[in-house]
Structures are given as structure tokens and as C-alpha cells.
C-alpha positions in Angstrom: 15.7 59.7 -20.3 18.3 56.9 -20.4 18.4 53.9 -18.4 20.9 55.5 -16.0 19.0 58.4 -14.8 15.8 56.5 -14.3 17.9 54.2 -12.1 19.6 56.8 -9.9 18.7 58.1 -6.0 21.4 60.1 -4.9 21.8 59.8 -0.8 24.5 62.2 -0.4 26.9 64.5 -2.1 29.7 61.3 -2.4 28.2 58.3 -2.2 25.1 57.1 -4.9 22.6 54.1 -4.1 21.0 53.0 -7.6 17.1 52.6 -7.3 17.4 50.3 -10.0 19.4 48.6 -12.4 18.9 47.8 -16.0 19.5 44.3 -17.7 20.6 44.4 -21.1 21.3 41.4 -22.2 21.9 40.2 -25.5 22.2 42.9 -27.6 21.9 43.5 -31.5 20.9 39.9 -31.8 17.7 39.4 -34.5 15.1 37.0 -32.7 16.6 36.6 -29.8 13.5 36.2 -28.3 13.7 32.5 -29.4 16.8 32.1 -27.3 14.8 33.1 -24.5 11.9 30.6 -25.3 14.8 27.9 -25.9 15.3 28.8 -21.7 11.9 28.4 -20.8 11.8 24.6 -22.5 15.2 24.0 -20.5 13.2 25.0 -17.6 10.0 23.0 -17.9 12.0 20.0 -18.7 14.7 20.9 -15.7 11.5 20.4 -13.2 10.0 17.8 -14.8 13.1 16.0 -14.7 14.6 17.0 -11.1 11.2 16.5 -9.9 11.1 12.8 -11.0 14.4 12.3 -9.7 13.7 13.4 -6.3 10.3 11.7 -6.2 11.6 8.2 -7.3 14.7 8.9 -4.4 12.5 9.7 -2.0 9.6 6.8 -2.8 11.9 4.0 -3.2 13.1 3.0 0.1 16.1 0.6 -1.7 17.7 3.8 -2.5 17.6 5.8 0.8 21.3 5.1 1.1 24.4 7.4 1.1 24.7 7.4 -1.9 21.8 8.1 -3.3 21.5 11.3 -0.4 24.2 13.2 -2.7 22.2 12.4 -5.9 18.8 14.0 -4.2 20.8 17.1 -3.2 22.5 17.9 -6.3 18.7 17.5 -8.0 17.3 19.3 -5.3 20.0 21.6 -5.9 19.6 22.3 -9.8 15.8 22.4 -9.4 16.5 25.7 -7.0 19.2 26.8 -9.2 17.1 26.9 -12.0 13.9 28.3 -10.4 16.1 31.3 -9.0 17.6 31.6 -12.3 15.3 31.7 -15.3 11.7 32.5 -14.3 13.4 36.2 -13.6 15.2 36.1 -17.1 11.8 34.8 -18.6 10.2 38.3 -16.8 12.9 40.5 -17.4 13.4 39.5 -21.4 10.5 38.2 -22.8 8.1 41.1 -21.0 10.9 43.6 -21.7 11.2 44.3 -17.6 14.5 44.7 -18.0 14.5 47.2 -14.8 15.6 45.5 -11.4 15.2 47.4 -7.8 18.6 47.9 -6.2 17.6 45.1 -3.5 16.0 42.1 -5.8 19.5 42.6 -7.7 21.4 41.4 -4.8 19.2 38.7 -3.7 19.0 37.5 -7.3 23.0 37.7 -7.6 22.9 35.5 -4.3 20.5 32.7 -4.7 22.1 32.4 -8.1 25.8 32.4 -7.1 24.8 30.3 -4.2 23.1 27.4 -5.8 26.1 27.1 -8.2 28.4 26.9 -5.9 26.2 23.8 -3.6 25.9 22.1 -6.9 30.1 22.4 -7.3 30.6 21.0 -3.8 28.1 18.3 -4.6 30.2 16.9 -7.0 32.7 16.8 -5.0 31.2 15.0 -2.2 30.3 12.4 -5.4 34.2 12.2 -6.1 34.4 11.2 -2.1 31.6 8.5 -2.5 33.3 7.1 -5.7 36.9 7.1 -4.0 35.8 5.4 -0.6 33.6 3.0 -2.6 36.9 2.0 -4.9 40.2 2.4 -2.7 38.6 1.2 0.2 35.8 -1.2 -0.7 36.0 -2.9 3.0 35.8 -0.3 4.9 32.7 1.9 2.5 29.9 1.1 4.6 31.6 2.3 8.3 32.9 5.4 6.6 30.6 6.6 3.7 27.5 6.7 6.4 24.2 8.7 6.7 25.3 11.0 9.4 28.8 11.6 7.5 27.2 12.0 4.3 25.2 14.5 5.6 27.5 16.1 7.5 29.1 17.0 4.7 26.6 18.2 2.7 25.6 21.0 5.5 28.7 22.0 5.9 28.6 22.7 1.7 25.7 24.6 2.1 26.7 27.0 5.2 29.6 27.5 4.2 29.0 28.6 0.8 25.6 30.7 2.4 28.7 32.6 4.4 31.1 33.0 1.0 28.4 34.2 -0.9 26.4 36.6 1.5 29.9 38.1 2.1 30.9 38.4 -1.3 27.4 39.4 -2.1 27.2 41.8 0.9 30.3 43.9 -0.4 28.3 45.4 -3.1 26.5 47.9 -0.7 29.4 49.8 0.3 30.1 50.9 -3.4 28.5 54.2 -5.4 27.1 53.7 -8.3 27.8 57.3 -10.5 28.3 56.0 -14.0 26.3 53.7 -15.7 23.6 51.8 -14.3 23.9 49.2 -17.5 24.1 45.7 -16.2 25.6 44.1 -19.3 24.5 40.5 -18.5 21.4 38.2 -18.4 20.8 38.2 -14.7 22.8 40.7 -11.8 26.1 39.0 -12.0 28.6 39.5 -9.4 31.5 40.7 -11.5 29.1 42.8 -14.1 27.6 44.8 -11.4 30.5 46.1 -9.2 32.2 47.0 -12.3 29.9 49.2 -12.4 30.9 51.3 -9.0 32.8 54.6 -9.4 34.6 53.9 -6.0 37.8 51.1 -4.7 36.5 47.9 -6.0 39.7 46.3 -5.0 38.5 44.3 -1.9 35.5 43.2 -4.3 38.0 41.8 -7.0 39.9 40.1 -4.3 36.7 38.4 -2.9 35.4 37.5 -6.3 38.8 35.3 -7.1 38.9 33.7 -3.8 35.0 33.0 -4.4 36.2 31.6 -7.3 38.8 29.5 -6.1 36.2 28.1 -3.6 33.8 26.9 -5.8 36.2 26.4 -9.2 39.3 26.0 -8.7 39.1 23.9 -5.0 36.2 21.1 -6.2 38.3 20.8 -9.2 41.4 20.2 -7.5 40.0 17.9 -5.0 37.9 16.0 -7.9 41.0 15.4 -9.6 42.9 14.4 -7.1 40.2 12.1 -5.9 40.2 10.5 -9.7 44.6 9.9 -9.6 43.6 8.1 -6.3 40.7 5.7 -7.8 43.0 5.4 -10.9 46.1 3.8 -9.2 43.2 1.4 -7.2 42.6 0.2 -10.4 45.8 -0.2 -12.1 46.0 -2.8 -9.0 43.0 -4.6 -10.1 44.3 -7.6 -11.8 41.1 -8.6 -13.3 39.9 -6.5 -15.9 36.8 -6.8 -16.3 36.6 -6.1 -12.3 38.6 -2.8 -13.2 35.8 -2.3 -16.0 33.2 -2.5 -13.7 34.7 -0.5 -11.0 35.4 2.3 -13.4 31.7 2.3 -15.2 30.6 3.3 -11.6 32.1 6.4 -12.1 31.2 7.4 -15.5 28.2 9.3 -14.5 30.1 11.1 -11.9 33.1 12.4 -14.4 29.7 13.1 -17.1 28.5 15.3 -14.5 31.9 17.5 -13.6 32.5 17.5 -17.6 29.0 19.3 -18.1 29.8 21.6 -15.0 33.2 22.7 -15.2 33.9 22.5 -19.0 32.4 25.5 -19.7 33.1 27.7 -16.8 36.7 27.2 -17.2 37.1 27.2 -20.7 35.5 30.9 -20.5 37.6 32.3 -18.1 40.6 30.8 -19.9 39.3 32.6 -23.0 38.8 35.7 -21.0 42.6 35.7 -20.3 43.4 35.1 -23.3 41.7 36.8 -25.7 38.5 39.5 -26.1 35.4 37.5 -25.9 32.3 39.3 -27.3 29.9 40.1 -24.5 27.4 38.0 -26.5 29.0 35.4 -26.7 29.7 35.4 -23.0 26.4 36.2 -21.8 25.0 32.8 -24.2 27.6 30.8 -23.2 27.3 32.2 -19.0 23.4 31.0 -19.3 23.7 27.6 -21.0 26.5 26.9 -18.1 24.0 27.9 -15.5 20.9 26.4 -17.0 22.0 22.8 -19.3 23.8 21.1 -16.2 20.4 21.1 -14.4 18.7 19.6 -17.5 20.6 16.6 -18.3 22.1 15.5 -14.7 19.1 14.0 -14.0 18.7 12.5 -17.9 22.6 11.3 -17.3 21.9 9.6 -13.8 18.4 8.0 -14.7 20.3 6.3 -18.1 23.5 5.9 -16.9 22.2 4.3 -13.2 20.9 0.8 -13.6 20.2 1.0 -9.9 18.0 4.0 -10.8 16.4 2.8 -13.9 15.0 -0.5 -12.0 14.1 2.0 -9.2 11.8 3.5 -11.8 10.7 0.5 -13.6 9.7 -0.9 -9.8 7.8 2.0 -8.7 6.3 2.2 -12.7 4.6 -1.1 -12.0 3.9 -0.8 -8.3 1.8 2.1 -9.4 -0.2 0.3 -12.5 -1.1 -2.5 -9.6 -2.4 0.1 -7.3 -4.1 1.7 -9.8 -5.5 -1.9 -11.1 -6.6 -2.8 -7.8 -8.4 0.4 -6.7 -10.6 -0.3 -10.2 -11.5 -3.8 -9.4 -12.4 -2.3 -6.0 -14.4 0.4 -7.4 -16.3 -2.4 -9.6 -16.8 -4.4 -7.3 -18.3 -2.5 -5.2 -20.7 -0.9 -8.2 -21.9 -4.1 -8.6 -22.3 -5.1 -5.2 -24.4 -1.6 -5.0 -26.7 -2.7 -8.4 
């Protein structure tokens, strides 16, 4: 019995609700369980490094600033990304559970899609940050506030939970008659209602505007913010104040390199020319899986806010630790 017929519960005579559907993956790839084992070190490292971004943010009062609010939510961001992402993949690939129930396929397609997108938007709020901070260096601290900061970041997240829950929610009202062959690494929006035997039209549409919102929009915006910063600086008669201003931004544009590279240059490809689904499916996962690794290594290196944040908190915990030992001896030998 194939994949396909396992998957299958028929509710009526015209309309077919999957039970399950099947994962496949890369395909007719030798060892390509090490590929799989490469994820699970991304992982590990993603946590380890989000989570010491988030704790040195939230520990250092110095940096509990605007600023530094974006920075925690795009960690905070990639560390839920991840954890929706590739401890399923691990399951699914490396156990060889490559069978999904109809519902965990949508919720996994959601949390996924969803935390991509808040991590788009995030960068974009960075952009705003960096172009305040540059064209309007007066004014920065009565407009790039708390409350404004995030204001902005909510509204990224609700609105995105409304695109996505949408977009996401249009997959129940197709039938599933042909295969059940999910021919990607997680339940990807545009793999799955392929799939559908029914009009897909009004899913297409939804998929490109989707697109627009968390692509083609952020990009626009984070471009436009960068022309803006750009003719700031061709003001700046000083150059080595027009160095400094622009090595405050080499982080950010590291950042929206590691992000949007990728995504664009494979849908460009797509339109182009025939991309093996292999090659897709590695390059789909490294996009949604690298970013979270190395924006926290990029901010904690590039940052020297950051890396005397750490140093600071480093040597504030040796002292406490230093202290509660001569406390401990003393009072051993105030006890003997």
C-alpha cells in the first residue's frame, strides 16, 4: 500500500480530507542522513546562541533601550522559528516518521510560515532604527521610543498571525484525490495545495500576496530606508563621522543579506529555469535554519555595545561566584 492510500479518508463522494500526509524529502541522495545531523548541530547551536542573546539583553539593564528591544525579538524570534522547524524534521527524517496527521500539517505550515515572516518585519523595523538614528540624529530619542518600538513590533506579529492563519486556513476547503506526496522537508504552503484536485486559484493568489508581505514589502521598505541613510551621509562632511555612522549599520545590512539572499535568488531561479526539487528542498532549509544561527554570532561580534555587555556581566558573575566561596569559607571555619 503506497503512501497515498494509507493517507486517505474519504468524507463524501466529491470532496476528500487526507488523514495524513507523507514527507518525502530529499530523495535518492546517499547519506543524507548526515544532512539531517548537520540540522540538529544548527539547532543546538541556534539555542545556545539565541538563548545567550536574550539572557545578556535581558540581564544587562544598559541595554534595555529601543534598540536593543528589536534585537531581543528577532532572537526571540529565530529561537521559535527554529524550535517549530527542525525538531519535527529531526522526528520525521531521522526516525523515518515521515507520516503527518492532516491537522499537525497545518499547524506546522503555520508556526513555520509565521515566524519567518516576524523575523522579515523585524528587519525592517532595524532599517527604521538605523534611519531615525542617521537622518534625524536630534530628534532619535523622542521618536525611536519604548512604547513606539513596541508598537511596532505587535503590530508585526498580529498582523502577520492574520496573513498567515488566512493563507494557512485556505487549505481546508480543498480535496485531496491525487497524491498525498508532500515533496518537501516540512508541510510547505505551496507543496501542499498543489497537491488538491479542486480550484487552487484563490490559494495561488493568497500565496503571492503573502509573499509580497513578507518579501517583496520588507525589501522595498529596507531599501528605501538604506537610499535615505545614504544621501544623510553623502552630507556628512567629515569622513570618518560618515565611517562611523555607516559601521552602525553593517550588522543590520549582514542580517537582510543572510535573510533575503537566498529566498529571492530561488524564486528568481524558479522563474527562470527548472530547479531540481533537491536542490530546492537543501537550499529552502538552510534559508529557514542558518539565519537563526549566525544573527546572534553577527550581532554579539559585530556590536561592541554587546560584546562589553557580555564581558560586564562575564566578570560580574566571577565576583559573585568569588564572593559566595569566601562566604562559604568563612563561615566553615567560623563553624571548626
Amino acid at each position: 500500500m503506497g503512501p497515498e492510500e494509507k493517507a486517505t479518508t474519504v468524507f463524501n463522494d466529491t470532496f476528500f480530507r487526507p488523514k495524513q500526509f507523507y514527507l518525502s524529502g530529499l530523495s535518492s541522495i546517499s547519506h543524507v542522513k548526515y544532512f539531517y545531523v548537520f540540522l540538529c548541530f544548527v539547532y543546538i547551536l541556534t539555542v545556545i546562541g539565541n538563548g545567550l542573546l536574550l539572557s545578556v539583553i535581558y540581564l544587562v539593564k544598559t541595554l534595555h533601550t529601543p534598540k536593543y528591544m528589536i534585537v531581543f525579538n528577532l532572537a526571540l524570534t529565530d529561537l521559535c522559528g527554529s524550535t517549530a522547524l527542525i525538531p519535527k524534521l529531526l522526528d520525521t527524517f531521522l526516525f523515518d516518521r515521515r507520516y503527518i496527521v492532516y491537522e499537525a500539517c497545518l499547524s506546522y505550515m503555520f508556526f513555520v510560515l509565521f515566524f519567518g515572516g516576524v523575523q522579515s518585519w523585524t528587519l525592517v523595523t532595524m532599517s527604521y532604527d538605523r534611519f531615525i538614528a542617521i537622518c534625524f540624529p536630534l530628534r532619535y530619542h523622542s521618536i525611536v521610543t519604548k512604547p513606539a518600538i513596541a508598537a511596532m513590533l505587535l503590530f508585526a506579529w498580529f498582523f502577520l498571525l492574520s496573513v498567515i492563519a488566512f493563507m494557512v486556513g485556505l487549505i481546508d476547503r480543498l480535496s485531496f484525490c491525487r497524491s498525498l506526496v508532500v515533496e518537501s522537508f516540512f508541510c510547505d504552503h505551496a507543496p501542499v495545495y498543489r497537491l488538491a484536485c479542486n480550484d487552487t486559484s484563490l490559494n495561488y493568489i493568497i500565496a503571492n500576496a503573502a509573499f509580497i508581505v513578507i518579501v517583496c514589502v520588507p525589501l522595498v521598505l529596507i531599501a528605501l530606508t538604506y537610499v535615505c541613510i545614504s544621501i544623510a551621509l553623502s552630507r556628512i562632511a567629515s569622513g570618518e563621522k560618515r565611517v562611523k555612522a555607516l559601521k552602525t549599520c553593517t550588522s543590520h545590512l549582514i542580517l537582510v543579506a543572510i535573510f533575503f539572499l537566498p529566498i529571492v535568488s530561488t524564486n528568481i531561479a524558479a522563474l527562470t529555469s527548472y530547479i531540481h526539487p533537491n536542490a530546492r528542498i537543501i537550499n529552502s532549509s538552510l534559508t529557514h535554519t542558518l539565519p537563526a544561527l549566525l544573527n546572534p554570532i553577527i550581532y554579539s561580534l559585530q556590536t561592541e555595545k554587546m560584546l562589553n555587555s557580555m564581558k560586564k556581566l562575564c566578570k560580574r558573575n566571577r565576583i559573585s561566584t568569588t564572593n559566595r566561596k569566601d562566604k562559604l569559607l568563612i563561615t566553615v571555619m567560623m563553624t571548626n
